[in-house]
C-alpha positions in Angstrom: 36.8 105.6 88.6 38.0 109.2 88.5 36.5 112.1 90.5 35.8 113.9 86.7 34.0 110.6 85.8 32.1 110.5 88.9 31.0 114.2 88.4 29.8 113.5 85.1 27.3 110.6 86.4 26.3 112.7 88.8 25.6 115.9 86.4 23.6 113.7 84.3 21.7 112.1 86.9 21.1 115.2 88.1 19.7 116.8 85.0 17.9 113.8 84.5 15.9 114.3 88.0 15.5 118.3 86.6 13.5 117.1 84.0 11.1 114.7 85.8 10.7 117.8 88.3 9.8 120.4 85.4 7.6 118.0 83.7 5.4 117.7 86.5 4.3 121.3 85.6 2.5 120.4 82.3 1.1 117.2 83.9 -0.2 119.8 87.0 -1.7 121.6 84.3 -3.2 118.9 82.6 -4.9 117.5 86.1 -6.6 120.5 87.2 -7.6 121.3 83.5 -9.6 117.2 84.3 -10.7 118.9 87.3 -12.1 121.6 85.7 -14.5 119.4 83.4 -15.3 116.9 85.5 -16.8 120.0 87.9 -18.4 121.4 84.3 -20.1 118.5 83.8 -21.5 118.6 87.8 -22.4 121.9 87.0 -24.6 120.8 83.9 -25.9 117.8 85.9 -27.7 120.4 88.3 -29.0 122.9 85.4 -30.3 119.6 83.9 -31.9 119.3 87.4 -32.9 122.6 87.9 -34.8 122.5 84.0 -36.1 118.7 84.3 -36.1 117.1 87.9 -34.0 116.6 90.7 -32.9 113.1 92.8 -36.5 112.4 94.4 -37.2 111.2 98.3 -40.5 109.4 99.3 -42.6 110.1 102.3 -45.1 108.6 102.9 -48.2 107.6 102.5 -49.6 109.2 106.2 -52.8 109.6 107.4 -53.9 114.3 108.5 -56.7 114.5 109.8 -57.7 118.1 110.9 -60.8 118.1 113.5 -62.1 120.4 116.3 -62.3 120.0 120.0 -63.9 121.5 123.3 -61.8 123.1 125.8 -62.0 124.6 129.4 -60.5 127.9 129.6 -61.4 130.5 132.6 -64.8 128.7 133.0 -65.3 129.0 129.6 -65.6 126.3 126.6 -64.0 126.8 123.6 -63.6 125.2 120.4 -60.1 124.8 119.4 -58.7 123.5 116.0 -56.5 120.5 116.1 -54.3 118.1 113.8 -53.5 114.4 114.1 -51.0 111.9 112.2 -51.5 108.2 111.4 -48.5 106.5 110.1 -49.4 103.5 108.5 -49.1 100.1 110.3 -47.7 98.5 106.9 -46.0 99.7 104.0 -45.0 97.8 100.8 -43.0 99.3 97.7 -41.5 98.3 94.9 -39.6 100.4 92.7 -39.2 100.0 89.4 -36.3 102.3 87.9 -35.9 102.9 83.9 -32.7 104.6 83.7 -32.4 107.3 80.7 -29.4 109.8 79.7 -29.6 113.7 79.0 -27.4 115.4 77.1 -25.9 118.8 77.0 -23.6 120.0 74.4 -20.7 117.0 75.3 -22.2 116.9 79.0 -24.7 114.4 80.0 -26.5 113.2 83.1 -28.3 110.0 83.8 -32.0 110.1 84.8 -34.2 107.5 85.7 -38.5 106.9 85.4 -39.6 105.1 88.2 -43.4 103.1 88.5 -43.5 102.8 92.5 -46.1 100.2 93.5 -47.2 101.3 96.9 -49.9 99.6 99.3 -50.3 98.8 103.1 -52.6 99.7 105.7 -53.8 102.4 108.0 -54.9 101.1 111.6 -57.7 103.6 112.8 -59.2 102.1 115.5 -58.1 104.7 118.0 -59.4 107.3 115.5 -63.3 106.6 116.9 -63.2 108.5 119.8 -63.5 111.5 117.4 -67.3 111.9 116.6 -67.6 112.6 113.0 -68.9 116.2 113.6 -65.0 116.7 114.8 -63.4 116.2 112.4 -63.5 118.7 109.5 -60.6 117.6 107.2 -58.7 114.2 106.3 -56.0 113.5 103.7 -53.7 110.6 102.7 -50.6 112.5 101.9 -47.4 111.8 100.2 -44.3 114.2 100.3 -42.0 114.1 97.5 -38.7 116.0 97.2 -39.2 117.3 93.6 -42.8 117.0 92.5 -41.7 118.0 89.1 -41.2 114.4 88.7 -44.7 113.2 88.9 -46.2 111.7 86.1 -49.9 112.1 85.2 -50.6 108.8 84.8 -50.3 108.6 88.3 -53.2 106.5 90.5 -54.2 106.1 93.7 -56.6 104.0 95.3 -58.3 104.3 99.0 -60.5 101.4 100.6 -60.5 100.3 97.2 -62.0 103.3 95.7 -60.3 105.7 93.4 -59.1 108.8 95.1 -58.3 112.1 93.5 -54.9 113.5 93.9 -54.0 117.2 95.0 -51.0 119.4 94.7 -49.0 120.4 97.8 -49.5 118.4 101.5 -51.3 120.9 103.7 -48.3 121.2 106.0 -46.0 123.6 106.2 -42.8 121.5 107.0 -43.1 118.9 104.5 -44.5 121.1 101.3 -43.7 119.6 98.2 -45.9 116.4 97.1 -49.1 115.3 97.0 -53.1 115.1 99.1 -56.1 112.9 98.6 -58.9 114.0 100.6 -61.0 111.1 101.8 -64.6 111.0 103.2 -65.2 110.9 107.2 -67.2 107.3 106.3 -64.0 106.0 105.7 -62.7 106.8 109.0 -65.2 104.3 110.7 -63.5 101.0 109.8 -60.6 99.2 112.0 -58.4 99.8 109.1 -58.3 101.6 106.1 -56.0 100.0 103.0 -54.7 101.9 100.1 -52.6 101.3 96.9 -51.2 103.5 94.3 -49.1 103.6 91.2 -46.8 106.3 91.6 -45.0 107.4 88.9 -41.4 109.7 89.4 -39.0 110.8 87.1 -35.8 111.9 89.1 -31.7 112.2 88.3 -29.2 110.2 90.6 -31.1 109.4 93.5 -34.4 108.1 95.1 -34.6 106.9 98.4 -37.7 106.3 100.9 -38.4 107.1 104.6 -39.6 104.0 106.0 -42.7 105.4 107.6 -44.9 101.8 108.5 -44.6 99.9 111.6 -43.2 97.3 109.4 -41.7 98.7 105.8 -40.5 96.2 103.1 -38.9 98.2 99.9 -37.5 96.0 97.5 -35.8 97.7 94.1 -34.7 96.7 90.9 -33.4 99.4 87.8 -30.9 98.9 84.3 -27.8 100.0 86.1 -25.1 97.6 87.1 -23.5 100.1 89.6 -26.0 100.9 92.8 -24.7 102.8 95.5 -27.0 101.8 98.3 -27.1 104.8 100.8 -29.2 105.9 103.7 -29.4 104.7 107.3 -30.5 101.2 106.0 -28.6 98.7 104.0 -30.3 95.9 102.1 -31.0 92.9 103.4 -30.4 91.2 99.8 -29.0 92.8 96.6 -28.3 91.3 93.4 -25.9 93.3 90.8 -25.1 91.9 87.3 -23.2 93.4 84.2 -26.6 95.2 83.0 -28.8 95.8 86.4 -29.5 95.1 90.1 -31.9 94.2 92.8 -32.1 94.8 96.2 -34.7 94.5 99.3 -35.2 96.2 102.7 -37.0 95.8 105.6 -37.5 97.8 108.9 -39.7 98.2 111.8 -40.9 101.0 114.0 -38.6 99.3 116.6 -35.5 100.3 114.5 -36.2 103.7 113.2 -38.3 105.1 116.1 -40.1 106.5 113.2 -43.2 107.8 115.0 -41.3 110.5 117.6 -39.0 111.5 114.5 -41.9 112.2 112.6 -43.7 114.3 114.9 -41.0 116.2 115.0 -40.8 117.5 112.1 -44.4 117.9 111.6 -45.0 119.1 114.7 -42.1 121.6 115.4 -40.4 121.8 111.5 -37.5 119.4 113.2 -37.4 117.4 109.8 -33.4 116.9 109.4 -33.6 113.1 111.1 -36.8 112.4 109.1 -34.8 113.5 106.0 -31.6 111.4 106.6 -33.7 108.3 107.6 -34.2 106.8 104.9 -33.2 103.5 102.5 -32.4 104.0 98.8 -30.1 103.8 95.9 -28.0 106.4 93.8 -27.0 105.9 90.0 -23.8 106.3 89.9 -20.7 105.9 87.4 -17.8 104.9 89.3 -15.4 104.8 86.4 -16.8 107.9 83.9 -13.9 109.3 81.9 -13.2 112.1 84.2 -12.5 109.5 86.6 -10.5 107.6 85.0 -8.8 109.9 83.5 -7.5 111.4 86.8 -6.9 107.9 87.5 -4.7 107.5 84.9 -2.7 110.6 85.2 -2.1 109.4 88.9 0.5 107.1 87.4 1.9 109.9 84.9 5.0 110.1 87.1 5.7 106.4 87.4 5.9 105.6 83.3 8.1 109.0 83.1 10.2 107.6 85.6 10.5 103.9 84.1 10.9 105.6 80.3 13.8 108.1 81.6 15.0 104.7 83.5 14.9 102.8 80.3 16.8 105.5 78.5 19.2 106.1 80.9 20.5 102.4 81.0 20.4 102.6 77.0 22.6 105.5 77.5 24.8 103.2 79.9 25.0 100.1 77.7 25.7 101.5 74.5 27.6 104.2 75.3 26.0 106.6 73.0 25.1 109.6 74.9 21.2 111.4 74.9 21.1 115.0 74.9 19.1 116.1 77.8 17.0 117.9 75.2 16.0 114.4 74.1 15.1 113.7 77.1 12.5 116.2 77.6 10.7 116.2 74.1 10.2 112.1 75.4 9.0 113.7 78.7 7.0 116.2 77.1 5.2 113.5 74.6 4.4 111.1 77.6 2.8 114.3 79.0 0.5 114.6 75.6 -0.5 111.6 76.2 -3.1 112.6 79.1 -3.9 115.8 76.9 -5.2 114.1 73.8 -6.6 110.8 76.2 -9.6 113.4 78.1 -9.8 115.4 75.5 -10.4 113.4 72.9 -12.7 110.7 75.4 -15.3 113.4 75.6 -16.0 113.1 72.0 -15.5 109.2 71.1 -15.7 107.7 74.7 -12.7 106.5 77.2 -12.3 103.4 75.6 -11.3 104.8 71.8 -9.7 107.6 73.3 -7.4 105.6 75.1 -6.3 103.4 72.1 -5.9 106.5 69.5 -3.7 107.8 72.5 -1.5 105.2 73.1 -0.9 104.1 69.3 -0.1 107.9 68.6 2.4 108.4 71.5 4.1 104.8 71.0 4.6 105.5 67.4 5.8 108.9 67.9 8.0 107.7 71.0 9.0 104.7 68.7 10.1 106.8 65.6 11.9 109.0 67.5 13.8 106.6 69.7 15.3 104.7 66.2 16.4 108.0 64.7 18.2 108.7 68.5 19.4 105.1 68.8 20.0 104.8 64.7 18.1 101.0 65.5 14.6 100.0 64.5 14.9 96.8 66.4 15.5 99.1 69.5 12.5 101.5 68.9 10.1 98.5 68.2 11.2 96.6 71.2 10.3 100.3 73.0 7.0 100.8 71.5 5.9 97.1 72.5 6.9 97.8 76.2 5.2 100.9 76.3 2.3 99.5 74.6 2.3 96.7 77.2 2.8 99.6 80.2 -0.1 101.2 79.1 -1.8 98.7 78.4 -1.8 96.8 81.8 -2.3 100.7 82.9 -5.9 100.5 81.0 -6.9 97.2 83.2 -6.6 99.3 86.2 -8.2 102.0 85.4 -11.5 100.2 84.8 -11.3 98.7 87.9 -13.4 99.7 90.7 -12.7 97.9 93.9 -9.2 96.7 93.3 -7.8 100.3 91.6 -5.4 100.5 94.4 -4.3 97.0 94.6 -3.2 96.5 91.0 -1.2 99.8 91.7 0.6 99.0 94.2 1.4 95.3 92.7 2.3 97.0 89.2 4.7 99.5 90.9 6.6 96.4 92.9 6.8 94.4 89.9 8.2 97.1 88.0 10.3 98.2 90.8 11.3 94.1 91.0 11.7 94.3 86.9 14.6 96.7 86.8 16.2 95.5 89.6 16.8 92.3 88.0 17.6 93.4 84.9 20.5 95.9 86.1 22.1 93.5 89.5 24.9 92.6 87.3 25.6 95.5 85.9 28.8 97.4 87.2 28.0 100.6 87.2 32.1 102.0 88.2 33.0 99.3 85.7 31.0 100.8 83.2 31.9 104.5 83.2 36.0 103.3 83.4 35.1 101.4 80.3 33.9 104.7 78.6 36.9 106.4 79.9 39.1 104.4 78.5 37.3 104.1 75.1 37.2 108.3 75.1 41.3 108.3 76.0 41.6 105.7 73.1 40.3 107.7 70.7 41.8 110.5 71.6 45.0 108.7 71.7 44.4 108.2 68.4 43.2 111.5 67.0 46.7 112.7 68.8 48.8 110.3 67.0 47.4 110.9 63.2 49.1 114.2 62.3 52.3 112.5 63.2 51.9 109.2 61.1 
């Protein structure tokens, strides 16, 4: 092979490699415009939050009780004003979670009713030494993160009685939720029960702080993908296709709930009592934003294998491609992430996905006959890249094994054209060419004469 042969292989690779370098500028473009939705629908999510109500966080039920006591100070008595906390000894719930969608222009967020069955017991015994002339104030409280989301249909129940429910919780560290005041009567037992039907609305997220010596929460909603978060993972879950159900359990012995709880009431330390907790978030693993980004993640591997494809064309047939040709192919794989997000905010991922790849195959197809002058050649392209995309779509969906059907895909690709091209000779090739182009012009040379 000739050094003029040898530069010409290399000029083309060459441009070949300047093409799949310039269009990584449109596909750049094309990302961060994905970017920029996907953090305008987070932005509606919180002004749907802001309007409705927010992710909610349980604490509670506790026992404040205000009272008064007799001090000695300089020889004198004095009546001071003093609080105390009961945690209860056991805490039940069971959450019940209705999940709902709001929508904003082509934004939506998902949202969730909740009916929390609460009950347990208080033990008081140690509460006796306070005479009843003490104490001047009690309360079962419950703090909740956005009270917004109570319903009015709410009830709760003490020592079997029905107890009236108050805005705010008396305290200055944990503000937003809910007081009962109870009678001093009630104090005089060993234990005092209670049981309520809480109803919250929230958005993403409810989680509980697991305040009872011993603390069962068990779960259940419509939503087949929980994200179990907080300090405690279930001890059971079940997920299907359509919903899930999960159940925890703790004790005092692994949250050390009582000194974490002082704290914050005690000296506003609330950050441990906030991040102990055991709950669930809604979430949408695979929304088209995702996968979306997902798919343009593998943008410069199916420019790569069509400029591949065309380059061998090229090699075996011996018809040149412009470079232009090459970058108005390069250019409509590039569309194809355009029209996929924006048209999956209007008809869903799914649709979008096939009206993209039927329009850029077909275009890709027409144009390759009219370049190749072969409809058998531009069909067998548009089945490939139908098939390309297509086994592109199955791992896009998936949510655990995203990465490993990558990686597999790109080896058996890589494994593909390897086989396909280890008999060809390239050297052999391009003298083949030569010597066709020197026959011809041979040729041309020879026909004034004759």
């Amino acid at each position: 092979m000739n050094n003029q042969n040898k530069e010409k292989m290399g000029v083309k690779f060459a441009t070949l490699i300047g093409i799949i370098i310039f269009l990584m500028i449109p596909l750049m473009l094309i990302k961060d415009l994905i970017d920029e939705r996907s953090q305008m629908q987070q932005q509606v999510q919180r002004e749907i939050a802001k309007s409705s109500s927010d992710e909610q966080r349980l604490i509670g039920p506790f026992l404040y009780i205000e009272f008064e006591r007799e001090v000695e100070q300089k020889n004198e008595t004095k009546v001071i004003k003093d609080k105390a906390f009961v945690l209860p000894e056991t805490l039940k719930i069971h959450s019940k979670l209705d999940t709902f969608e709001k929508y904003r222009s082509i934004y939506k967020a998902t949202l969730y009713r909740s009916i929390n069955t609460i009950s347990g017991e208080f033990s008081i015994a140690h509460l006796h030494a306070l005479r009843a002339e003490q104490v001047t104030g009690a309360s079962l409280v419950f703090g909740i993160k956005d009270i917004r989301g109570i319903g009015l249909d709410s009830i709760l129940k003490v020592s079997g009685q029905e107890a009236e429910m108050l805005p705010g919780t008396l305290l200055n560290s944990i503000q937003e939720g809910v007081h009962a005041p109870i009678s001093v009567s009630q104090l005089a037992n060993e234990t005092l029960t209670f049981s309520a039907d809480l109803h919250l609305q929230g958005m993403t997220r409810l989680s509980v702080s697991p305040l009872g010596s011993e603390t069962h929460l068990s779960m259940s909603a419509n939503w087949p993908h929980p994200s179990f978060e907080g300090e405690y993972l279930p001890l059971r879950s079940d997920i299907s296709d359509e919903s899930f159900t999960a159940r925890w359990q703790a004790s005092y012995f692994s949250t050390n709930m009582q000194s974490i709880f002082t704290n914050c009431v005690m000296r506003s330390q609330c950050q441990m009592l906030y991040n102990r907790t055991m709950g669930v978030a809604l979430v949408d693993p695979v929304d088209h934003y995702l996968k979306s980004h997902r798919a343009i993640n593998y943008a410069l591997l199916v420019i790569l294998l069509v400029m591949a494809s065309f380059f061998l064309l090229e090699l075996v047939r011996s018809e040149p491609i412009h470079p232009v040709q090459y970058g108005f192919v390069g250019l409509a794989l590039a569309i194809f992430y355009l029209l996929l997000i924006s048209l999956s905010e209007h008809l869903g991922f799914g649709f979008a996905y096939l009206i993209s790849t039927l329009s850029a195959t077909g275009l890709l197809g027409w144009y390759v006959t009219g370049i190749l002058k072969s409809i058998k050649l531009g069909l067998y392209f548009s089945v490939g890249l139908i098939m390309l995309y297509s086994l592109l779509y199955s791992m896009l969906g998936a949510e655990d094994y995203a990465l490993l059907m990558g990686s597999l895909m790109c080896f058996m690709v890589l494994s593909l054209v390897m086989i396909l091209t280890r008999k060809v000779n390239w050297y052999g090739h391009a003298r083949s060419q030569q010597s066709a182009t020197e026959a011809t012009a041979n040729i041309k040379n020879q026909s004034p004469a004759t």
